[in-house]
C-alpha angles and dihedrals in degrees: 000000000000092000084058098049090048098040074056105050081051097053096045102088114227116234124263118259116246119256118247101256105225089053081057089049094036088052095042118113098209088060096040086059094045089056088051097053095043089053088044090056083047100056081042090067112048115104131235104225084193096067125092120267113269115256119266127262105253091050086058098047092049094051124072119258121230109226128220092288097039105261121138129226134161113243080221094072100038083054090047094048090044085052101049089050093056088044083057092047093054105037076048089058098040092052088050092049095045084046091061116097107232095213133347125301085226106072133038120222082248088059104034077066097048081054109052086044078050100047077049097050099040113071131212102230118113114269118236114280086357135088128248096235120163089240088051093048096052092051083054082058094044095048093045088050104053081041086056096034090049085051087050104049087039088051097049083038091058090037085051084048093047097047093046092053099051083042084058099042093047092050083050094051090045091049087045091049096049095045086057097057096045088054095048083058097045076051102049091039089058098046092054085054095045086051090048096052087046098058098039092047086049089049086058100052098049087048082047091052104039083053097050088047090049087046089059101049094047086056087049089058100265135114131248140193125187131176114208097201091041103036090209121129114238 
């Protein structure tokens, strides 16, 4: 038995012992070309002080750039043709925009709104001895709808005249008025001026008879002094 044992346990092969971890990273090639390109990036990107300094900004912009195959093109006029594309596009989707119909050439918004009171006011059920078709239904709308639309117009038609009409009434009273007016001045006017001519004709006629008294009694032998202003004898 223990020839056995022991002719097993040879037989039995040990495991093999794990590698140490950073040989199998230091070994690796993956990590030996990484190395190389890092140290090559590295050696890229070091800087000659020696060499002339590079050009300025504005003098690269303005030249032209030579692209990966050596052809040459200005960053102006691939601006300008990215530009006028853009310009296309959008002149493309305003025409389109401005080509769609907003609402539907049928109906007016006046009458949009006739035919949802209408669609409240018809009903649905089946009239008496007809049926109730879609085509039939729809005439029932129609019909509400011109029935409602005449009312309405009728009715705007009556509330334009009656405006109109008190328009008219209230530019009457204000011209009546003012030609009132106009006549209580002229009257008052010409009654200042008749009054004026009365008093100054009266005025006259008392000057006229004072002189012809002083002129009798001068003739008489007497004297007489009259003042014409005053009106007074002296």
């Amino acid at each position: 038995m223990a020839s056995l044992t022991s002719l097993m346990a040879a037989m039995v092969t040990a495991p093999p012992k794990p590698a140490d971890a950073r040989k199998v990273v230091d070994k690796s090639p993956a990590v030996d070309d990484a190395l190389e390109s890092y140290v090559d990036m590295l050696n890229d990107a070091t800087i000659d002080i020696d060499l002339p300094p590079l050009a300025d900004y504005g003098d690269y912009n303005d030249g032209l750039e030579e692209g990966p195959e050596g052809e040459e093109f200005e960053e102006e006029d691939a601006g300008d043709e990215e530009e006028d594309e853009l310009e296309e596009i959008e002149e493309g989707a305003v025409a389109k925009a401005k080509g769609r119909a907003i609402r539907s050439g049928n109906y007016s918004e006046f009458e949009d709104v006739i035919l949802i009171r209408v669609w409240e006011a018809v009903s649905m059920d089946a009239v008496t001895g007809t049926d109730q078709t879609g085509k039939s239904y729809w005439q029932r709308i129609e019909a509400t709808k011109d029935k409602i639309k005449r009312q309405g117009e009728a009715a705007s038609l009556s509330l334009k005249i009656d405006v109109m009409v008190k328009s008219k009434e209230a530019l009457l009273m204000k011209t009546l008025a003012a030609k009132k007016e106009m006549m209580e001045a002229k009257t008052k006017e010409k009654e200042a001026k008749w009054t004026t001519l009365r008093e100054d004709a009266k005025r006259k006629d008392d000057i006229e008879e004072r002189r012809a008294l002083c002129h009798g009694g001068a003739h008489r032998g007497g004297e007489c002094h009259y003042d014409d202003e005053s009106g007074r004898h002296g």
